[in-house]
Structure formats: C-alpha cells, structure tokens
N, C-alpha and C positions, 0 to 999 in steps of 0.2 A: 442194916444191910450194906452200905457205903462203908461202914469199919470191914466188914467180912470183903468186901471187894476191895477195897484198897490191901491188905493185907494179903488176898489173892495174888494182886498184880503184881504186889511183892516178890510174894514166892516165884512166881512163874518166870521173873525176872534170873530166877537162878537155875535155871529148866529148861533153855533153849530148847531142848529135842522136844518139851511137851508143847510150846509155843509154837513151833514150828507144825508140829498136829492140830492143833487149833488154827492155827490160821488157814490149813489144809481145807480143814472141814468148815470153817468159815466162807471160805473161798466159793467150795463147792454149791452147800446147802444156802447161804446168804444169813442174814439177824435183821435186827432192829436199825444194828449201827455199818453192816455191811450189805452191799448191793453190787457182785461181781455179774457182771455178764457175758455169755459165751459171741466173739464173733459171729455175726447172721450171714456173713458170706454173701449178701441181695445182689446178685447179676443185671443189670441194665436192658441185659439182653436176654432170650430164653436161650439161643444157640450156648451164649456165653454159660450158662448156668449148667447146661448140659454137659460142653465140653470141660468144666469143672469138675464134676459129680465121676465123671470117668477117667481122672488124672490121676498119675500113679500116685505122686505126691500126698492125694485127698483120699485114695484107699490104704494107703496105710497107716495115715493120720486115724481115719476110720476104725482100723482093724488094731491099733493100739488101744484105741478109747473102749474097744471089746473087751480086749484085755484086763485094761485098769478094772473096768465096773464087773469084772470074773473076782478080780483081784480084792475086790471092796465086800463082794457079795450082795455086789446093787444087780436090781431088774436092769433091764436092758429099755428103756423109757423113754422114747424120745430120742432125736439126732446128736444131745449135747450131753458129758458129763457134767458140768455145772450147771445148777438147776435154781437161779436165786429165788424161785415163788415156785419149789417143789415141794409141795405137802406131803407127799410122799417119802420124803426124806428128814428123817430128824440129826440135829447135830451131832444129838450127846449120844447116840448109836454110832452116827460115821468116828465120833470122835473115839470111841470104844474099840470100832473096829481098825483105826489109826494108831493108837494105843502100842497094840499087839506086831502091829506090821515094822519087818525090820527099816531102819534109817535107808536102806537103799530103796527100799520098795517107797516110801514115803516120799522120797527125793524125787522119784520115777513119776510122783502120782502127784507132787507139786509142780516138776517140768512140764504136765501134760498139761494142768487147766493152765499155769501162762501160759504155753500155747493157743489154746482154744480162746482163750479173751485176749490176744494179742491184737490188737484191733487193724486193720485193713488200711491201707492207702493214707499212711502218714511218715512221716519224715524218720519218726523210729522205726520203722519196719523196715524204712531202707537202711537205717543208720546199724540194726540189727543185722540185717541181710548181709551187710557189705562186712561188718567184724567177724561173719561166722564163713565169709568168702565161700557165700552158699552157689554152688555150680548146676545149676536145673538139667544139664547134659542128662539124657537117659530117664529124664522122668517128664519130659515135655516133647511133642513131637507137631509138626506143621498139619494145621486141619484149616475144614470151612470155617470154623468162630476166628479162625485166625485170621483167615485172606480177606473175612467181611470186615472188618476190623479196618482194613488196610485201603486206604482213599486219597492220599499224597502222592502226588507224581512224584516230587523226590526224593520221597522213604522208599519208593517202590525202585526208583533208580539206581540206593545203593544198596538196595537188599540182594538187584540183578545184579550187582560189581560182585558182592558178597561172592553168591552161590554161583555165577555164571562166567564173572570174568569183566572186564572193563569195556572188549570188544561186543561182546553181548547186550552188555545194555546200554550201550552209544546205538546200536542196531535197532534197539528197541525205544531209544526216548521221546520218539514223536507218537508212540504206539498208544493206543487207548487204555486206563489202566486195567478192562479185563485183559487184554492183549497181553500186558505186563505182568497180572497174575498168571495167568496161564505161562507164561516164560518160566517166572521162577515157581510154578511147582514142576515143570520139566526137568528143569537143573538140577530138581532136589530128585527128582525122578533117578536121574543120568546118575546124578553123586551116590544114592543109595545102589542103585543097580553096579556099578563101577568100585562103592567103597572108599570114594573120595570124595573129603568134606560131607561125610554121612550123619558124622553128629551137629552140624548145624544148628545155630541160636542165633535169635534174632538180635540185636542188641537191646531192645524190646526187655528183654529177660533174661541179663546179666546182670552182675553184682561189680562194681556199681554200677548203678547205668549209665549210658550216655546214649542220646537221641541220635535220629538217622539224618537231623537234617539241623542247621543253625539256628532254624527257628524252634525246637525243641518239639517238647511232646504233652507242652502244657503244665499244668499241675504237678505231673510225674516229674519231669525235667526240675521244676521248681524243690520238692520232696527230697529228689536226689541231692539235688544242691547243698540244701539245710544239712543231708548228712554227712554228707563229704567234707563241710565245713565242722563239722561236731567229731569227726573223725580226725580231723588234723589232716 
C-alpha cells in the first residue's frame, strides 16, 4: 500500500488542478491527517452576536455559502460549509463532484472555505485587512452593540471632534459619558439628515487601524501593530 501511495503522490505531483481538488475536499470534509475548522464567530456579548448575525457583510458571506453548497450539490446542514466531523459528507463524492466543476468554480469554492476558517482577532486578519484596503463604508452602520461598547471618555471625545466638530465636544467634555453618547448619535443624526459626513467609521473599523486615544485599544491596537510591521 505505501508503493501505491508513494507513486500516487508522484503522479499528483504532475496534476496540480487535481491537487488543488483534493485539497478542496480535504478542506471541506476533513481525514485522518486533516482537521480544518470553520471560524465560530463566539460574541462576548449577546447584543454583540446579534448585531453581527444582521450585518450586511455576514448576509452575504451567508448567501455565498448558499450558493457554493447549490453549487456542490450539498444539503444545506448546518451554519458552515466546512464540516471536519461531517458524516454526512464523503470525500471521494465531493472530490467526484470537484472533479467535473470548472477551475473558476473550484477557485470560487476554495476562496470561500479560507474565508470561513480565517480565524478571528489576530494579527493576520489585520495584516489581510489592510493588503486588500478593505473599506467597511456601506456595509457597517452605528447601533446600540456599538455605543455599549463605548466607555472611555477620551474615545468618546474624539468620536464628538469626528462627527460633531471640535467646538462640540470641548462643550461636551465634562459631560457624563451617556450625555456624550447621546451627542454623538445627534451628529450622526444631523450628518444623515443633512448628507454630511453621512458615511461615518469609527476608527474602530478601518484598515489599518489606529486607536481613538494614546493609550490604544488594547490587544487590537497591539494586532494592528504586528501587521503594519509585516506589511512594511
């Protein structure tokens, strides 16, 4: 069996496009010798978890993953196309049906599971972020998971400069920081209603980031560092 496999790995060697199928369906279904897992996305918080689940970004991430598994001829099983302890899923069928599917569709259906196991809150995800100068404009918009979130008087000081103006939130810096939420969802109020500075981001959730205040944003701040540094 070790002659027939090593002679395998030979040939496959000269096969990229069928290697690249294999390792699709390895990806997907899991082995012995592979154990891929789909990001769990676990919220901290339930607001946070909610306001996730209804982000544009996360329905159409969703509504891709429809797609692929139309595209596969899989059930629809479950929240994740990657399934590494799905019995339901045999290899050497996905691989079958990988087989037949054009190089673009394959390339479509490889992009997708690194996505979905791109793993969450580490230094490559900012180091990703910032090389694809991903702009969240239009697919993120200011809620309540936001403003709870929000408890530094002076992140909340220059969010007011941001969205309000300098005179505004010198007006407001002795203010309690509900006083300073309530400010700056006025301004975002005024700017929507008015059309100025209507698409709004927080620094919070640009590429790359940088923090609202010197003393940074923690972990995040650190994260970002590592990729800016990796980035040149």
């Amino acid at each position: 069996m070790l002659h027939r496999h090593a002679a395998i790995r030979l040939a496959m060697m000269k096969d990229p496009q069928l290697a690249m199928r294999v390792m699709v369906a390895h990806a997907i279904c899991g082995s012995d010798l592979w154990q891929v897992r789909p990001e769990p996305q676990k919220a901290d918080r339930e607001a946070s978890a909610a306001s996730l689940a209804n982000a544009k970004a996360q329905s159409a991430f969703d509504a891709e993953r429809k797609d692929i598994l139309t595209l596969l001829g899989l059930p629809e099983k479950g929240p994740t196309l990657t399934r590494p302890f799905g019995a339901d899923l045999r290899i050497g069928a996905l691989l079958t049906t990988l087989i037949k599917l054009a190089e673009t569709d394959v390339m479509r259906i490889l992009t997708f599971v690194m996505a979905e196991t791109l793993s969450a809150g580490t230094s490559l995800n900012e180091q990703i972020g910032n090389h694809l100068e991903v702009d969240m404009t239009g697919l993120w918009e200011p809620e309540d998971a936001f403003f709870d979130l929000l408890r530094d008087k002076s992140a909340l000081h220059e969010i007011l400069k941001e969205t309000g103006g300098k005179e505004i939130a010198n007006a407001n810096i002795s203010a309690t920081v509900k006083v300073q939420k309530q400010a700056i969802r006025d301004n975002l109020k005024t700017a929507q209603d008015d059309g100025t500075n209507a698409q709004w981001l927080p620094r919070y959730l640009k590429f790359p980031f940088t923090a609202c205040t010197r003393s940074g944003a923690g972990r995040l701040s650190e994260m970002a560092a590592r990729a800016q540094k990796l980035s040149g």
